[in-house]
Each structure stands twice: as structure tokens, then as C-alpha cells.
N, C-alpha and C positions, 0 to 999 in steps of 0.2 A: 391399346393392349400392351404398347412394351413399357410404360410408364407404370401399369399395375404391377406387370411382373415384376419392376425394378421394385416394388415398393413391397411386395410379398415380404415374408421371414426367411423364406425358401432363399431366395436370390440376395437378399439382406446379407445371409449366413454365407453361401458364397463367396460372394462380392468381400466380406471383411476376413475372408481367409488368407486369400491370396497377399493383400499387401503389397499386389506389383502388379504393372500395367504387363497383364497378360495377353498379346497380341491373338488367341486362340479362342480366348473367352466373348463370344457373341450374347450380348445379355439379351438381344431380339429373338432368339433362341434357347435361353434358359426356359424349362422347363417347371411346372408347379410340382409336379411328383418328388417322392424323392428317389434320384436318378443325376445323372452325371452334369453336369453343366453344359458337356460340351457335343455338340450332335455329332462327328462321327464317333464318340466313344461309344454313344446310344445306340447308335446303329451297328455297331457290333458288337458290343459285351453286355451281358443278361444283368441286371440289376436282383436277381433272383439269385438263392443257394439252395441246392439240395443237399444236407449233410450226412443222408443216408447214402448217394453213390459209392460204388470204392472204388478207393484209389490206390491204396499201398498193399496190390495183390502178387501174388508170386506171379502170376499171368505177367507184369510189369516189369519187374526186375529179369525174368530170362527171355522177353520179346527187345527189353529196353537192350540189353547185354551184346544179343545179337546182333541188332543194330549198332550199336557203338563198334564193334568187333569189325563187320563187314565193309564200316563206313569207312572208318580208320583206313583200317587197312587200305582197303581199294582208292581210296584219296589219297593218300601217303605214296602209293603204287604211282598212280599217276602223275602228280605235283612234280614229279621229276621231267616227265613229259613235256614238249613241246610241240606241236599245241596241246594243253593240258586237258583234260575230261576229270569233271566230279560227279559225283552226286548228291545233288544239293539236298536240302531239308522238305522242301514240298514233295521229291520223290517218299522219302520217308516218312512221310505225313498221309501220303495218300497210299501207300504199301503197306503201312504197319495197319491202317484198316481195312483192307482186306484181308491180313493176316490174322487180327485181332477176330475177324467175324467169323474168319476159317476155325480158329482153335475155339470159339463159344459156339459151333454148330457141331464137330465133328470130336472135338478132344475129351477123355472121359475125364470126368470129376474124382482124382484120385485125390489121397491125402498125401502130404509129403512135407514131414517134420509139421504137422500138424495144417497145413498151411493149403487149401483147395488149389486143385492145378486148375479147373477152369469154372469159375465163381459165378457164373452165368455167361447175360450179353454182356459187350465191348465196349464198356462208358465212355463218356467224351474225357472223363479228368483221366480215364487208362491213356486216352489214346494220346491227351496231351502229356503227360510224362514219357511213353517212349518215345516219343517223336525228341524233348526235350536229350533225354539220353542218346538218341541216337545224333541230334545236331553237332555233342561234342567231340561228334567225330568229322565233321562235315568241311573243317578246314585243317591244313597241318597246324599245328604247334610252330609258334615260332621262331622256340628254341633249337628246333630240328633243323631250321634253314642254318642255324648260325654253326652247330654244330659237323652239318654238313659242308659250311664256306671255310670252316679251321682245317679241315680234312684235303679239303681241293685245295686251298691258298697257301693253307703253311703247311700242310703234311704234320698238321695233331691230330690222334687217333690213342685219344682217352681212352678207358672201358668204360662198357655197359653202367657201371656203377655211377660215374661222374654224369655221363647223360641221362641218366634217371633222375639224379638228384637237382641237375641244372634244369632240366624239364616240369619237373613238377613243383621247382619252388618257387620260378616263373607262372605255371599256370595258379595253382592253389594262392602264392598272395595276392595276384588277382580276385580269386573268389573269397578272401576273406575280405577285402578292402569292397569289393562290393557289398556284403553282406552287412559289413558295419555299417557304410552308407547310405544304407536301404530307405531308411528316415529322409534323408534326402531326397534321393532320386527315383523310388517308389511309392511310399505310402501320401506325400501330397497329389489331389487329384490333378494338380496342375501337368505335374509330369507325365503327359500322356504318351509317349512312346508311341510315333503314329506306326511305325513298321509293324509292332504288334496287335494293331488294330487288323493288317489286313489277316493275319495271321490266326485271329480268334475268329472274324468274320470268318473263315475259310474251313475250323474246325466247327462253329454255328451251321455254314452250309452242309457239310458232311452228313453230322448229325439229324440234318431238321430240326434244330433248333429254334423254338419260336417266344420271342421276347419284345414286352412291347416300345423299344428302342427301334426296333426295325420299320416302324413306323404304317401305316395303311395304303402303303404306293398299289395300284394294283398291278394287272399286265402279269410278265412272264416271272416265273420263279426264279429265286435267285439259283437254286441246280441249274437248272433249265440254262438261264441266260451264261454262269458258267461255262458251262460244258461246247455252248452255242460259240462263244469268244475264240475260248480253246481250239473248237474245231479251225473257224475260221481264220486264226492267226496259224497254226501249223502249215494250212493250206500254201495263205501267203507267203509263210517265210521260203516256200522254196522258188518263189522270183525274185528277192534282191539276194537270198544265201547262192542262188544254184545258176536257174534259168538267164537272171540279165542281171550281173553282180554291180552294174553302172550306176542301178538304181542306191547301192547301199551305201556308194559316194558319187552323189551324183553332180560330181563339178562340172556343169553346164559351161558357166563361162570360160571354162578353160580348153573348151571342143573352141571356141571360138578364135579362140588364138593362145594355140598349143606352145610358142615359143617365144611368147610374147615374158618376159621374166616376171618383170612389176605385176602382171595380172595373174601371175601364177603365185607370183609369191602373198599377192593377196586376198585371190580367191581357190588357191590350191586345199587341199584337203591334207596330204601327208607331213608336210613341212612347212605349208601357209595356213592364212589364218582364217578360211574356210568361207569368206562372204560369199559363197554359194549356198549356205542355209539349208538346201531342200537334200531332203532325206525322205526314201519308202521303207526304210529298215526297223524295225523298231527295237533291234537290238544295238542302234545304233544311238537313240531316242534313251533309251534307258541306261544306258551304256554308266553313267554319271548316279543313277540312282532310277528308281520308277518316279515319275513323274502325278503319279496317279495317288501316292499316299503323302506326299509332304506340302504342310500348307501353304496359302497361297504368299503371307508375306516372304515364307525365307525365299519360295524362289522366286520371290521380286528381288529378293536380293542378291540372292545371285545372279541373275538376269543382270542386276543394275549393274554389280560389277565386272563380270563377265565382259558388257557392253566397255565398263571404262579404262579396264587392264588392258583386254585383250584387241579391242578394235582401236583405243584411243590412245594409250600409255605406248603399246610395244610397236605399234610403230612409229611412233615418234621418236624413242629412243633406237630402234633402226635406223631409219634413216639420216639421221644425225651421226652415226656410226658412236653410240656409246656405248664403251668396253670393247670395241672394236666389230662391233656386230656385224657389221657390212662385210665383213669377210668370211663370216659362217651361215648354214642355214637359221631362218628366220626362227623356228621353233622344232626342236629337237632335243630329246636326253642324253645326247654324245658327249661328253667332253671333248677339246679339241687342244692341239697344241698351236705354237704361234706360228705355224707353216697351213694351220685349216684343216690339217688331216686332222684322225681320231688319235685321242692322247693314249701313249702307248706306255701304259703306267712299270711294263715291266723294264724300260730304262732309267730307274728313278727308285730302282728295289736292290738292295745283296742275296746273296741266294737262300740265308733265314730269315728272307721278306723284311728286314728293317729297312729304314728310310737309309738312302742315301745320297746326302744333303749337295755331296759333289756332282753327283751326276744329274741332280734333279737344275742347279743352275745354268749347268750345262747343255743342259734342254731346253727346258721351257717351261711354267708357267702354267696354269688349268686356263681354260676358255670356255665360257659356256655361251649357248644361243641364246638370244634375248627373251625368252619365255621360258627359259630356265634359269635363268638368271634371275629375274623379275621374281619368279617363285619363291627364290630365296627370301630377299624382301619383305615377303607379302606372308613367307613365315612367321619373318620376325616380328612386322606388327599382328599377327594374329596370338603372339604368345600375350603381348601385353593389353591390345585390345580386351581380348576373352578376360583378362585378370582386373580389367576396369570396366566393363559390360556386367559383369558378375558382382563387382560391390557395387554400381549403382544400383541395376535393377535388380538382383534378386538378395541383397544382403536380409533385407528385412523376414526373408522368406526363410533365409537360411537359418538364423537365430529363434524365427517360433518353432522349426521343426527340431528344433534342439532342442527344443522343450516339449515340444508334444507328444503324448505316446498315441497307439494304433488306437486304443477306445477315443480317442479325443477328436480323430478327425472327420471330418465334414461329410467327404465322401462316401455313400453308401457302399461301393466296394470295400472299402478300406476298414467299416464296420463291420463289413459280411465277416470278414476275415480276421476281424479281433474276435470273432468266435472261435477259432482254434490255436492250438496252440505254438505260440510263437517261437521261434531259434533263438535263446538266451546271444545276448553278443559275446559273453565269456565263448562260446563254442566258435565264432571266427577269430578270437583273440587266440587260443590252444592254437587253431590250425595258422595264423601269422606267424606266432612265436616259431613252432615245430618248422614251417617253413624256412624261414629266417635262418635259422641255426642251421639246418639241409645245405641252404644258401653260404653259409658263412663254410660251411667245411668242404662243398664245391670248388671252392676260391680256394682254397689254404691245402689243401692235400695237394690237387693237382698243380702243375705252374700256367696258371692265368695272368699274374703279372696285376692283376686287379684288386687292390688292396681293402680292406674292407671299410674302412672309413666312404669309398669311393662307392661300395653296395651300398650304405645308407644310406650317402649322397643322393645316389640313383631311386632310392624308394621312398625319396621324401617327396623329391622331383614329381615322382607319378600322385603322390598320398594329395600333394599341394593344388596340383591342378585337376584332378580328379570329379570336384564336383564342380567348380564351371564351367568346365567340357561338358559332361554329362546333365546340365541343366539345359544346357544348350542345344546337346542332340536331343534331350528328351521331351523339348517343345518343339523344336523344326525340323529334326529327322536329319541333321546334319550332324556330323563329327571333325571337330577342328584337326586338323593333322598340328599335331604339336613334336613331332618325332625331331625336328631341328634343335629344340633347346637340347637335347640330349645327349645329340652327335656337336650341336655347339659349347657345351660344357665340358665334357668330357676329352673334346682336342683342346682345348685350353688345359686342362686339369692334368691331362695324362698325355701331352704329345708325342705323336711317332710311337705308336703303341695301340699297335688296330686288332689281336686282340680283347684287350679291355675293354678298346671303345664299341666292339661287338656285342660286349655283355653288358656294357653298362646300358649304351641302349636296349638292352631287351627289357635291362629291368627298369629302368627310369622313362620307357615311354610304352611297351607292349604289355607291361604291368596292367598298366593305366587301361588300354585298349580292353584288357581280359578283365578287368571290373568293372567297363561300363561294359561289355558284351554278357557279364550275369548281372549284371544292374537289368539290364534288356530282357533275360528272360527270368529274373524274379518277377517284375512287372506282369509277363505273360502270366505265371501264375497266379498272381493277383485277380487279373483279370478274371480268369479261368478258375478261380477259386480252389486252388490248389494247396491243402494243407501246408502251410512254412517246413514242417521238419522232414515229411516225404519227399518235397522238394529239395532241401539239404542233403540230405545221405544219396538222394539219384544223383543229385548234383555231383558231390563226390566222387560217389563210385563210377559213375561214366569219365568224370575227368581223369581221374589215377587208372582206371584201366585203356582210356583212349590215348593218350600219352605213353604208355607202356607198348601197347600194339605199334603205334608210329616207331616209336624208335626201332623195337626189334626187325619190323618193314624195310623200315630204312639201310641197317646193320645187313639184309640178307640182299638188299639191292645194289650195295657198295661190295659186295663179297662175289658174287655172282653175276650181276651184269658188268661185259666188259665194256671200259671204254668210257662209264660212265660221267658226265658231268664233262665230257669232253665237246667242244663244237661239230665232230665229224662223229659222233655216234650214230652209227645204221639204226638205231630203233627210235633214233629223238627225243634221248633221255640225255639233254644235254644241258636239263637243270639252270633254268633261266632266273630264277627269285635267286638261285644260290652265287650265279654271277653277279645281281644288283649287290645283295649282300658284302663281295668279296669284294666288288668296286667300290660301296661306300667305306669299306672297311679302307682303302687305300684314299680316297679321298677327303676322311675326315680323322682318320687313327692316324695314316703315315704321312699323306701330306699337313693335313692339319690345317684346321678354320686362320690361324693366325697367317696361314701364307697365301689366303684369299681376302680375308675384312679387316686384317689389322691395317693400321697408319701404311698410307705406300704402297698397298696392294690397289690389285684392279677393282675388286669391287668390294673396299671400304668405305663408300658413300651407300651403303645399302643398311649400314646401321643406321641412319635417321629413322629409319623403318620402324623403329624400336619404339623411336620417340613418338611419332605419326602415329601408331597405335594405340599407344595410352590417353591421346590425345583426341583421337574423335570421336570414342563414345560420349564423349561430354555434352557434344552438340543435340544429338538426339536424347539424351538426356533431361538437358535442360529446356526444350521443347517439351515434353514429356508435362513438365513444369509449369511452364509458361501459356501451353495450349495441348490438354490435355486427349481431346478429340482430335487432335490434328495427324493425318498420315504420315507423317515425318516418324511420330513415337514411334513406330514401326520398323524405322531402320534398326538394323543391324551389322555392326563393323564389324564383329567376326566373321562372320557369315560372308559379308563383302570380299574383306581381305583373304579367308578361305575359297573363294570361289574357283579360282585358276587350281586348285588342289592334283587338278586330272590331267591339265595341262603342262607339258605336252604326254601324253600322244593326244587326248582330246582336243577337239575343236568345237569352231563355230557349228559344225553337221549335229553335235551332240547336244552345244548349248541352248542353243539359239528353237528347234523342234520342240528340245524338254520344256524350257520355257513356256513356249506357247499352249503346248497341252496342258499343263501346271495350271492358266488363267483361263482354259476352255472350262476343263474339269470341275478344279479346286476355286473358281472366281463367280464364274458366268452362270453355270450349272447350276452350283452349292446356292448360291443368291436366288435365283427363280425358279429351281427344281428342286428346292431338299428336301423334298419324302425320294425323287427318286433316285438322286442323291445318295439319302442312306439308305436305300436299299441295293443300289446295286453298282456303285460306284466301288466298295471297300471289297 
């Protein structure tokens, strides 16, 4: 049977798309219909369009508003909080359809500027645009963090106008650098975006949704088994959250001998490296990512590396005392000075926070624990791995879809959807330019100190790596943290000067984050068959008005709560992202990369990293080559070298559980149950 199928036109067509050993693509599983190549895409998104639903009804735009409005807001409210409270996207998902059902049973059908206020029932493409609009509310901006750390650290308090314009020319070239790259990172089927598979399965379940991807499993409904999960994990979580918290780090052997050091420090959970394993939490399981939607090889890769960084590398170089590790704890994000206490960056500032070079020799020197250390490292081969993983295996990929338009592709979604009409690129080209210029007079009216040669610097940074990032996450559900070339560039570039290097990271690496995160939900539309230019303007207008609400949030929580962003604030609004913030701002603006990796320092043997990067995608590579079946093609060195991304504060309790559910689920399962599989796995 899978010898016909290889020999079909269907699987032919396929198979000569792609042009790269696509780890996802199971040909014992291809399909004859035409339908997605890859089963769980099948099992959650309809190979079917209805183009009479509606979708761009006023019902959308003042449900969508709402939500952006209250999400903002109340997220922005919180964020400052410690411990912080959101409200994610699935609350919004499963509110806005009740809400949706309330206003098509009870709201009268008036007209207003021509346009029905409520156009009947509550379609699925309605329900996926608010929800879409209300997501861009679901996390801060984060231009607000920075905006917030110039405030607390240096005492800059801009107007309203400067943080408008630095806020939205940070989010908006995001969504035009996504837009142009859609070609890329959407329209080939290959770019399956697993996150948004659970996310379409979720609004198919809502709905009743019936598509024949879902496949003939029989047994309980997917509502039904839903609702069933649901129940039963809320149940649970209040024994490791409430009842017996021991279970949620459950370091067994360290009951065993409590004072024993070496066993702590190797099977500890807070500051060791966790070879205790067992966890009842599943927030602790997840902690890293769900476990339940990324495929099985990236977290073999991860797993692999996790096992060779984390259990085999950092204690090696512990024990050996390199970098002086043996005098600090084993894995921790503290910096430290050379006396082991915490580095106390305010003897190493003048009191307009510049560097001061006298007093910082005076002092001491940064120290990090050996798992922050090691991270660094494992940065730096991930910036140049990802840039040699990227023209091996998907160059060829890159180059047809430069060529190919929406009617040309393979993929039956991708056809569904060259039936409407598509967002010209000149219209993300207007919104870069207009951006850009916002950007350039941000910099130049107020004193940022960040010159503008150093903003394009910073937007090429993000333009350059943008799509082998986002190739990457959008076949393994992983995203490389590349935020180091940025804060590495820019302390070379601009040292002692932790303003700038506040902004320039935001634009040279949060850029980047905000165009694969509308890379992510163009895709959902895709998926969901969401007309392209309704998609744009919601896009839009939730982003310039969710940005807009955050700041003025912001502006009314610095003005009226006292104390704010203080460590002894009575309400716990003592604003913990805005401290990582003001610390990186000191450890890569004032002190500066060159007095950690240049020649002489402590951890300038951490640039080989660089070289080791570019260097071992070749291996699996040329395997790839040599034996094309072979398991090996599968590796992954960014993935690898990303792995420790979490760590520290994660551990083996997180790594080591996710892993193993990953090869129950996504391995064992998927192989000898996939009808049930796709039914009720996504």
C-alpha cells in the first residue's frame, strides 16, 4: 500500500514540492484525496470552504474591540504584578462564543451606517477573528517593559507621544515584515505551525465541525472527551497546586539525605539539576511548552540535548571549577560578584546611571553559575547553527517560493484561498516605510542617544534572521531565542550606553518575535479560511488600538499606585520583567559584552560556540546524503543548542516528564492509533 501511494500523482506532486527532507512528512500516511499531506493537519483543519459564511460583519469589529480593550487593559494591569495573572487567549475563545450566541439570539437586527448589527448565527470565521483581535491583547507590548525600565532605572519620562510612536513602530514592523514573508512562512504546506493546529481543532470542536480529516475513530465525542480532560485536570490540580505542593517538586532523594550537598546539588529541584525526574504537576510538565502538540523529532531533540548540556556538560564543567563555579550555586540567574554574593550593579553606576569604569575594578567582575553561563554559549552556537541548518536544508525551499504565487501551490488550503482576494505587498511596504519614519523621529526628537544608522542596523538583524527562525518554529513548534546577537552587537557597537542597547534590542530581536507571532496567526487564518484583507485591517486595528490602551494603563498605574515597581510594594506590583529588563540594560549597555568574552575575560572561551555552531549542522547534513532513510537526518542543532533556553529556572522535573509524554503521545500513539490520534489527541 505505501509503495502505490508513493507512486500516485497525488504523493508524486507532493513529495516534488517540498525539495527538503521534511522530518513531518510521513508518506505511509499521505493521503489519495486531495487534502494535506500531513495527518494532524487533517485532523484538524477542513479541506473544505464555505464562501458564503460572513465574516467582516460589524458583530466582529465591536465584539473584536471589546475584547482587545478589556484584555489590554486588564493584562497590562496585571503584568506589573507579582505573581502576575492574565487572561490568555482560550478564555477569549471560549467567551467571545458565548457572547457571540448571546448577541445572534437576543440582539435586534438594526442597521447602522448601513451595516446589520446582528446578521444572524455566530459563524466559526466570526468567532475566529475576535478571538484573533482580542489575542493582541493577551500579552504587553514589549516596548512597555522598556519604556517602563527608563522610568524606574534612569528617571526618563518621555510623553505620551514618544511612547506611542516607539510602541507601534516596534509592533506594526513586525506585522509588515510578517506580511511580506507570508510566501515563506505560510503559504508552503510544509509550514505547518503545530500550535495552531490545536487551536483550529478547538474552534472545529466548538463549532461541530465535521470534516473528513477527523478521520472514522469511533468511542466518545471529541466535546464530550474535551470537557471530560477538563474536568478532571482542574480536579487534580488542587493536589500538587494546594493539598500536598511536594508532589509538584517532588525531590524524593533528597528526603533521603537532606544535607547531603553533592545529592542536593544533583538531585535538588531549585538550584540542582533535578535527577529526581518525577513530577504530578502538569503545570510543571508544560511549563517548557505542551508537550502534546510538538512533534516527535524536535523533542527528541530536545531531550538529546537537555540529556548532554544539562546532565553531562554542566557538571563536568562544575566540578572541575570552570569560571570558578564551585563557588556559586550550580544553576541559577543571579549574577554574582567575586566574594559569591549577588553582584550589586548599583556600585559600578554615577548617579545618571553611566558606567563607572573606576569603580567597577574596584569591585569585581560579573560571575554567572554554570547553567547560565553555559547558556550563553549555546546562544551563540544557535545564532550560527540556525543560519547553516537554514541554507542546507531549506535553501531550496526558499528560492521556489520566491517564485511561486498563492494559485501555484500544492496545498489544497492554499488553493482554497487563492480564491479571495489577497493583501497586495505594496500595503505592508506603506505600513514599513510609515513605521520606520515613526521610528526614526522617536530617536531624533527625544534624547535616546541611539543613532539611526544603529535602528537599521537593528532591523536588518531581525529582517536577516527572520525566516530561518520562523522555518524552524513552523515545523517543530520551537522558537530559537536569538535575543543575544542583539544585546551582543549592540554592546560592541554602542558601549556603556544601556539606553540604546534597550532599543536597539527591541528592534533588532522583538521585531523579529512580532513577525513570527503574525506569521502564526496568518497561518490560523489560512487554515480557517479567513479572507487575507479582513484579516489585515482586524490585524491592524487591534494592534494600534491594543498598544494604545497598554500604554495609557500603564501612564495611570505609574501616576497613582504608590511605590510602584518598588521591591516592598504592599500590593505586589513590584514589576519583575521591568527588573530583568533594567538588569540586562546594566549587564550588556553598561557593563558591556567586551568585559565578559573579549580576549582576558572570564568567559571568552565561550566564543568557540560560534564556530561549533556553524559546524555541526553539516554532519546531519551530509547523512541526509549519504543515507537518506537514516535517523540521524532528523537531528537538529538548533533545536539541540536551544534546548537549555528555560534553563535555569527550569529543570530536569520539566525536561525530562515533557519528553517522555512527547514519545507516549506524538511517537507510540500516533504509530499504532492514528485515527485516535486524530481525533482526540489535537
Amino acid at each position: 500500500m505505501a509503495n502505490k501511494l508513493e507512486d500516485s500523482p497525488h504523493v508524486q506532486e507532493t513529495i516534488t514540492d517540498f525539495d527538503f527532507d521534511d522530518p513531518n512528512l510521513d508518506l505511509k500516511h499521505v493521503v489519495e484525496e486531495d487534502d494535506s499531506p500531513y495527518p494532524e493537519v487533517r485532523s484538524a483543519v477542513s479541506n473544505t470552504d464555505d464562501l458564503g459564511i460572513p465574516v467582516s460583519t460589524l458583530r466582529v469589529y465591536l465584539m473584536g474591540l471589546f475584547w482587545v480593550i478589556l484584555t489590554s487593559g486588564l493584562n497590562q494591569f496585571l503584568f506589573f504584578r507579582y505573581p502576575s495573572i492574565t487572561i490568555p487567549v482560550p478564555v477569549v475563545q471560549l467567551l467571545s462564543l458565548f457572547m457571540g450566541r448571546t448577541w445572534a439570539n437576543f440582539m435586534p437586527n438594526w442597521l447602522i451606517f448601513g451595516y446589520p448589527l446582528n446578521p444572524g448565527p455566530f459563524t466559526v470565521k466570526e468567532h475566529v477573528l475576535v478571538t484573533i483581535m482580542g489575542s493582541a491583547g493577551a500579552a504587553a507590548a514589549y516596548a512597555t517593559e522598556i519604556i517602563a525600565a527608563q522610568r524606574v532605572y534612569y528617571n526618563i519620562k518621555y510623553n505620551f507621544g514618544y511612547q506611542w510612536m516607539f510602541v507601534m513602530s516596534t509592533q506594526m514592523i513586525g506585522f509588515s515584515m510578517g506580511g511580506i514573508l507570508r510566501r515563506f512562512l505560510v503559504n508552503p504546506p510544509s509550514m505547518i505551525w503545530p500550535i495552531n493546529l490545536v487551536t483550529c481543532a478547538f474552534f472545529n470542536t466548538l463549532h461541530s465541525q465535521l470534516y473528513a480529516g477527523i478521520g472514522h475513530e469511533g468511542g466518545v465525542s471529541r466535546e464530550r472527551f474535551f470537557f471530560l480532560v477538563c474536568m478532571a485536570a482542574g480536579l487534580w490540580y488542587f493536589f500538587p497546586g494546594y493539598i500536598f505542593q511536594a508532589l509538584s517538586y517532588f525531590s524524593w532523594v533528597c528526603w533521603i539525605a537532606p544535607n547531603n550537598i553533592i545529592i542536593n546539588q544533583l538531585f535538588g529541584y531549585v538550584s540542582g539539576l533535578g535527577m529526581s525526574v518525577i513530577t504530578f504537576d502538569w503545570a510543571q510538565i508544560t511549563y517548557i511548552s505542551s508537550p502534546l502538540v510538538i512533534p516527535w523529532h524536535a523533542a527528541a531533540n530536545i531531550g538529546t540535548g537537555f540529556v548532554i548540556w544539562f546532565w553531562m556538560v554542566v557538571p563536568y564543567l562544575y566540578y572541575t571549577n570552570t569560571w570558578y563555579s564551585k563557588y556559586l550555586p550550580m544553576s541559577t540567574r543571579t549574577p554574582y560578584d567575586n566574594t559569591g554574593a549577588a553582584y550589586n550593579i548599583s556600585r559600578i553606576i554615577n548617579a545618571d546611571a553611566s558606567f563607572n569604569i573606576t569603580a567597577y575594578q574596584e569591585y569585581s567582575p560579573i560571575f554567572l553559575s554554570t547553567t547560565f553561563a553555559l547558556s550563553y554559549g549555546l546562544s551563540f552556537a544557535s545564532i550560527t547553527s540556525t543560519l547553516m541548518h537554514a541554507f542546507l536544508f531549506f535553501r531550496k525551499q526558499i528560492w521556489i517560493q520566491n517564485r511561486r504565487s498563492m494559485h501555484h501551490q500544492v496545498d489544497i488550503h492554499a488553493r482554497l484561498m487563492a480564491k479571495y482576494k489577497q493583501v497586495p505587498e505594496w500595503w505592508y511596504a506603506v505600513i514599513f516605510v510609515s513605521m520606520f519614519v515613526i521610528g526614526v523621529v522617536s530617536i531624533e526628537l527625544w534624547h535616546t542617544e541611539l543613532p539611526v544608522w544603529a535602528f537599521c542596523l537593528s532591523l536588518a538583524i531581525a529582517f536577516f534572521f527572520v525566516i530561518p527562525v520562523g522555518m524552524i518554529q513552523a515545523t517543530t513548534n520551537q522558537q530559537i531565542a536569538l535575543n543575544v546577537i542583539s544585546e551582543l552587537v549592540v554592546g560592541y557597537a554602542l558601549p556603556g550606553l544601556p539606553i540604546p542597547m534597550m532599543l536597539f534590542k527591541t528592534w533588532g530581536y522583538i521585531t523579529m518575535i512580532q513577525a513570527l507571532d503574525f506569521a502564526l496567526v496568518f497561518k490560523l487564518g489560512h487554515y480557517m479560511k479567513i479572507p487575507p484583507r479582513t484579516m489585515f485591517w482586524c490585524q491592524i486595528l487591534a494592534t494600534m488600538v491594543s498598544g494604545t490602551i497598554q500604554l495609557g494603563v500603564q501612564a495611570w498605574m505609574f501616576s497613582n499606585i504608590p511605590d510602584i515597581c518598588s521591591p516592598t510594594q504592599q500590593d505586589g506590583f513590584i514589576c519583575p520583567t521591568t527588573e530583568v529588563c533594567g538588569t540586562a540594560s546594566f549587564v550588556w549597555g553598561v557593563i558591556g559584552p567586551q568585559r565578559q568574552f573579549s580576549s582576558g575575560q572570564v568567559y571568552h572561551g565561550m566564543l568557540i560556540f560560534f564556530l561549533i555552531g556553524a559546524l555541526c549542522p553539516l554532519a546531519p547534513w551530509i547523512v541526509s546524503l549519504k543515507w537518506p532513510n537514516s535517523f540521524l537526518r532528523h537531528v537538529n542543532f538548533p533545536i539541540i543548542f536551544n534546548s537549555m533556553s528555560y534553563i535555569p529556572p527550569a529543570s530536569a522535573f520539566n525536561y525530562v516528564p515533557w519528553t517522555v509524554i512527547a514519545f507516549i503521545f506524538n511517537y507510540v500513539i500516533r504509530r499504532r492509533h492514528l485515527s485516535w490520534w486524530m481525533k482526540l489527541q489535537l
